[in-house]
C-alpha positions in Angstrom: 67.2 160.2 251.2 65.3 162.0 253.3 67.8 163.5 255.7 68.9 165.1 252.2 65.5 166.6 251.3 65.1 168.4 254.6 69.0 169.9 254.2 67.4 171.2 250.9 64.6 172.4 252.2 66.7 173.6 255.1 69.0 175.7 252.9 65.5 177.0 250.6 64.7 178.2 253.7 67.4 180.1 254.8 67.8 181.8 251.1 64.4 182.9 251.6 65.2 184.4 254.7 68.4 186.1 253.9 66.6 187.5 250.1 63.4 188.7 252.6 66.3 190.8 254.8 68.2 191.9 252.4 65.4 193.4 250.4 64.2 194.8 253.8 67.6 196.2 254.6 67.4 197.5 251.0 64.2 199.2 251.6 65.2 200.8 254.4 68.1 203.1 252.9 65.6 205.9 251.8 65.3 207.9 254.7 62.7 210.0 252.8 60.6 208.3 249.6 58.7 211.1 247.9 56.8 209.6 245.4 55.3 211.2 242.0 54.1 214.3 244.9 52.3 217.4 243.3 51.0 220.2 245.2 48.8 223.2 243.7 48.1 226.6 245.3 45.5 228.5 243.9 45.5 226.9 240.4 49.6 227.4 240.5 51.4 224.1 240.5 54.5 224.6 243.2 55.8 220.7 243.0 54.9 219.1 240.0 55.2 215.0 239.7 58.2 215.0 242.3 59.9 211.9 243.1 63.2 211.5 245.1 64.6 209.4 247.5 66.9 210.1 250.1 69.7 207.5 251.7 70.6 207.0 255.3 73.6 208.5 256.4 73.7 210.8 253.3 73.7 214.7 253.4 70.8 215.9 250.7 71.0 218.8 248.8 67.5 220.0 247.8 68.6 222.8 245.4 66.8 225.2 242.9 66.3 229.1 242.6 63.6 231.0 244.8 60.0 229.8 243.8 61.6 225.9 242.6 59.2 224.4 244.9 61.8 223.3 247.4 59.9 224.8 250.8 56.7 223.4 249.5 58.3 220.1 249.1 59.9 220.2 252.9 56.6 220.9 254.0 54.8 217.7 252.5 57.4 216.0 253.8 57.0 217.4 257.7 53.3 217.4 256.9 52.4 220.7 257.3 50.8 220.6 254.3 49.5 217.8 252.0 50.2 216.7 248.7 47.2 217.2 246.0 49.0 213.5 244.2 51.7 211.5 245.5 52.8 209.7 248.7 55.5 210.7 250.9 57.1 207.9 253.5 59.4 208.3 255.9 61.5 205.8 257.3 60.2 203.4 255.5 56.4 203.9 256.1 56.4 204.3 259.8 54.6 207.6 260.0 53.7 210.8 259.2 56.1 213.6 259.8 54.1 214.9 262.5 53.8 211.1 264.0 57.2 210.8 263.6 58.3 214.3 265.3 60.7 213.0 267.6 62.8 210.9 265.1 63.1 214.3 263.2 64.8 217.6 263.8 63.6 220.5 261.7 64.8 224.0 260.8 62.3 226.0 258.8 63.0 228.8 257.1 60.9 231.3 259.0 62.5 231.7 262.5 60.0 231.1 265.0 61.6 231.7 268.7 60.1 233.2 271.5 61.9 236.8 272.3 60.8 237.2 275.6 62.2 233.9 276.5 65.9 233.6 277.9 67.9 231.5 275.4 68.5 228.6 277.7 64.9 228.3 278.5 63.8 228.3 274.8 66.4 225.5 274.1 65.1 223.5 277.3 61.0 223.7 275.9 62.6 222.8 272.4 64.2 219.9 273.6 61.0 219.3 275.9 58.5 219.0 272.7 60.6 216.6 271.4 60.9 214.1 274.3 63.7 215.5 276.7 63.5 216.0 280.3 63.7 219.3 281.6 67.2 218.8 283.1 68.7 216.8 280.3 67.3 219.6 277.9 69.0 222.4 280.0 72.0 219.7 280.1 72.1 219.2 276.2 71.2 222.8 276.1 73.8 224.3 277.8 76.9 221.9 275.9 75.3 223.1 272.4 75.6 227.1 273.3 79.2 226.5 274.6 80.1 224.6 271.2 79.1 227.1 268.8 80.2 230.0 270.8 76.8 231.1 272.3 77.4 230.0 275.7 77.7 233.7 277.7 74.1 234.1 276.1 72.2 231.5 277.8 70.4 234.1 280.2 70.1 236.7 278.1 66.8 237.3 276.3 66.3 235.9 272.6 65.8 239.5 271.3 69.0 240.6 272.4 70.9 237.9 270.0 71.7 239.2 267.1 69.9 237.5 263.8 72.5 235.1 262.9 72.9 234.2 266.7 69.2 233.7 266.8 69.5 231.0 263.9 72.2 229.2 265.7 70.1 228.5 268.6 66.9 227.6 266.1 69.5 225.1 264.8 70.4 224.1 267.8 67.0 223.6 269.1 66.6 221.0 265.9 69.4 218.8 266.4 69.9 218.9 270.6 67.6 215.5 271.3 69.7 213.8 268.8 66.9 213.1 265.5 67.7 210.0 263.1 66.8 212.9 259.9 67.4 216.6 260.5 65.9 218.8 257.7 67.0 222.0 257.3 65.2 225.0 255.1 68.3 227.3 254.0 70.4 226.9 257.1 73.0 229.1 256.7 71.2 232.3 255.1 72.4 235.8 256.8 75.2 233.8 258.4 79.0 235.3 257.8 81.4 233.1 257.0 82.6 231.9 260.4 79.4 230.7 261.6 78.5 229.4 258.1 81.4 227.4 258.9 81.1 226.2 262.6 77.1 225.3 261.3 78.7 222.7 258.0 81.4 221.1 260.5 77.9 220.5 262.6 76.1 218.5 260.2 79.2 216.7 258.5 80.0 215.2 261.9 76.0 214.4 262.5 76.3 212.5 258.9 79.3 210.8 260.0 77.1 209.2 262.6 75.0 207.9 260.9 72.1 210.3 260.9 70.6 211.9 258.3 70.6 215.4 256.7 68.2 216.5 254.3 68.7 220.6 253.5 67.8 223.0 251.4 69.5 226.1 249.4 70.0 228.1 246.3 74.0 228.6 247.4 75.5 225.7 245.2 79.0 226.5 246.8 77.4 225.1 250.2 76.0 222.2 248.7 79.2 221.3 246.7 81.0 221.1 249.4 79.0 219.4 251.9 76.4 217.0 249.5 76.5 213.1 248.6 73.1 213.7 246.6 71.3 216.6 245.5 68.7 217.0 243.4 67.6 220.7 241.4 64.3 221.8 241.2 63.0 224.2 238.5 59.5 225.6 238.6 58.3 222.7 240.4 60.2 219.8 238.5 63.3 217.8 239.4 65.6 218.4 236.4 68.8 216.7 237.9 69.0 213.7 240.1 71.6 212.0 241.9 75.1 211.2 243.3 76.8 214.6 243.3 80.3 212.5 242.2 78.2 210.8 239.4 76.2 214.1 238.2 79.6 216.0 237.4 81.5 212.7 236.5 78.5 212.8 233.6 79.0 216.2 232.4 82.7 215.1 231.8 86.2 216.9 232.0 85.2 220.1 229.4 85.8 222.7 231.8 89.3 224.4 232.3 90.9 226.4 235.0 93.2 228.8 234.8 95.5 231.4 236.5 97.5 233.5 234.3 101.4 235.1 235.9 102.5 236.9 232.7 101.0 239.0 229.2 97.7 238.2 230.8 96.4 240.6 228.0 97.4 238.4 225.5 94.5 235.9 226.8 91.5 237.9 226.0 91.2 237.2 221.9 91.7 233.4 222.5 89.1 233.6 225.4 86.7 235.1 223.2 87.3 232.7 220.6 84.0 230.6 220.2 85.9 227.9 218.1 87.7 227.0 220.9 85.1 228.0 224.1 81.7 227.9 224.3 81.6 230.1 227.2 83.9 231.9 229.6 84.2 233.2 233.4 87.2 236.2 233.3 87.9 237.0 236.5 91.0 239.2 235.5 94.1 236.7 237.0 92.3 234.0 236.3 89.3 232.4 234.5 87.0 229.2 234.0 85.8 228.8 230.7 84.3 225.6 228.7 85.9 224.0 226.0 83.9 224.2 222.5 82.7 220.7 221.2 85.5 218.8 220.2 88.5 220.9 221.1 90.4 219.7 223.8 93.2 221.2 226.4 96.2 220.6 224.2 94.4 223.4 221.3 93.8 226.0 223.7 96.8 225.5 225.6 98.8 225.7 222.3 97.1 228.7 221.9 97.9 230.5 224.8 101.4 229.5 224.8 102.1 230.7 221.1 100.4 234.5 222.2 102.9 234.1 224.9 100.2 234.3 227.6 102.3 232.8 230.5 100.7 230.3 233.1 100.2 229.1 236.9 97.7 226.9 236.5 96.0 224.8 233.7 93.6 222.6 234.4 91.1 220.5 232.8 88.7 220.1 235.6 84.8 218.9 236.0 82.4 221.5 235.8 81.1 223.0 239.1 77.9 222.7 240.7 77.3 226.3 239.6 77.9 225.2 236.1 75.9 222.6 236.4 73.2 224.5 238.6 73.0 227.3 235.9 73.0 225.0 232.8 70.2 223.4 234.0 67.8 226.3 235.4 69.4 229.3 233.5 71.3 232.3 233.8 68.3 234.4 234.9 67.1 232.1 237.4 70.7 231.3 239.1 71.6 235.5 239.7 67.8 235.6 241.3 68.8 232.6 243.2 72.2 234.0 244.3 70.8 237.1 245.2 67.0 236.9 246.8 66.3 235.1 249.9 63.0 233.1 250.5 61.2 230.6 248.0 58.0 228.9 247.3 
């Protein structure tokens, strides 16, 4: 009888232990925990009440249009500055962002580089502060330049890099010793679309090792493409949260694509019909509009087809982020966004 009370006890105890893990393990998955954080400047609230937790492994989107908060927010979270309210925690409460400098690697979005320096030796003291040695910093250094093309500009001076070559090696001087979390204040502003590109195939592969990117931007098309979670900002507040699949998955299927080939012409009194779309995006050969409230594909495409507008493409698709992005802030705030660099 009593050999069965200790295998009870015995198998209490290892349920207790497996819960305890499991809700440790479960803790652990926000990288980042901003908690209920507000920060004022001058009796202007930039983050108001912000809370928002980021996974491990995930790629972040912190979006929102200049002046959202979203640098402000970065910066409680490196500790630069401190909240007014609120808690921020970092893997899982181990530190503060300056305690916890070498776990992290951070882009801000002033450039801060040296332009006396040669390029190598700037990537070396980077990699220095954060823990290297000297010769595995010029190692590390050296195999970063050569991957994104910068490689016959080790020994030149900073100041002869052009700006978007000085922003590749500020980005490389944030990721080269390896962080668990890099955070990134809009990394790919100035950037043309071929280093834009070599950048996003940089953090996608750091993601897919298990690290952690948090980064910031007003250009949804970036985050689209690249985020598992986003949330927007809007004068300080969070106004959407959440899995980026799950976020457009709830706005449901009431946008549709289309590319016309024939009587394109034809199109333009159905598209400006506001029984059948609420609004629309002409681009000429094609257009995105969405549907009114209760009108589905079949009406419109019945329409088109009896004006003898003729087709490529019809689709009933999710909304964008864009559509989403705008919806949520407004029409004035996403232009500004789209066009004006810099926040608050």
């Amino acid at each position: 009888m009593r050999r069965g009370s200790d295998s009870v006890d015995s198998g209490r105890w290892i349920l207790s232990s497996v819960k305890t893990v499991f809700l440790e393990l479960n803790v652990s998955q926000s990288v980042i925990s901003v908690d209920r954080v507000t920060k004022r400047f001058s009796g202007h609230t930039a983050v108001k009440q912000l809370s928002l937790e980021v996974p491990q492994g995930s790629v972040f989107g912190l979006l929102g249009p200049n002046g959202a908060g979203k640098t402000t927010t970065i910066r409680m979270i490196m500790d630069i500055i401190r909240p007014d309210e609120g808690r921020v925690t970092l893997f899982g409460g181990a530190g503060t962002g300056r305690e916890l400098s070498t776990r992290i690697g951070f882009l801000p979005e002033e450039r801060g580089l040296y332009p006396k320096m040669q390029v190598l030796g700037q990537l070396a003291f980077l990699g220095e502060i954060k823990g290297l040695t000297r010769s595995d910093a010029l190692r590390r250094g050296r195999e970063w330049l050569e991957r994104l093309g910068l490689g016959e500009w080790a020994e030149k001076k900073v100041e002869d890099l052009s700006k978007g070559m000085q922003q590749k090696v500020q980005f490389i001087g944030a990721l080269m010793h390896d962080p668990d979390l890099a955070i990134l204040d809009e990394p790919f502003s100035g950037l043309d679309p071929v280093n834009t590109m070599a950048m996003k195939d940089v953090v996608v592969d750091f993601a897919r090792r298990g690290k952690t990117v948090m980064f910031s931007t007003h250009i949804m098309e970036q985050a689209e493409r690249m985020c598992d979670h986003i949330v927007i900002m809007a004068k300080g507040e969070k106004v959407v949260d959440g899995r980026l699949a799950d976020i457009k998955a709830e706005y449901g299927k009431s946008h549709l694509a289309l590319e016309f080939s024939s009587n394109r012409e034809q199109a333009a009194p159905i598209l400006q019909d506001r029984s059948l779309f609420l609004s629309v995006d002409d681009y000429g050969g094609s257009a995105e509009g969405e549907m009114a409230h209760g009108v589905d594909g079949d009406t419109v495409l019945r329409a088109l087809v009896n004006a003898g507008v003729g087709l490529s493409r019809f689709e009933v698709v999710e909304p964008s982020l864009q559509k989403i992005f705008i919806a949520e802030v407004g029409g004035d705030a996403a232009i500004t966004a789209a066009r004006e660099p810099g926040d608050a």
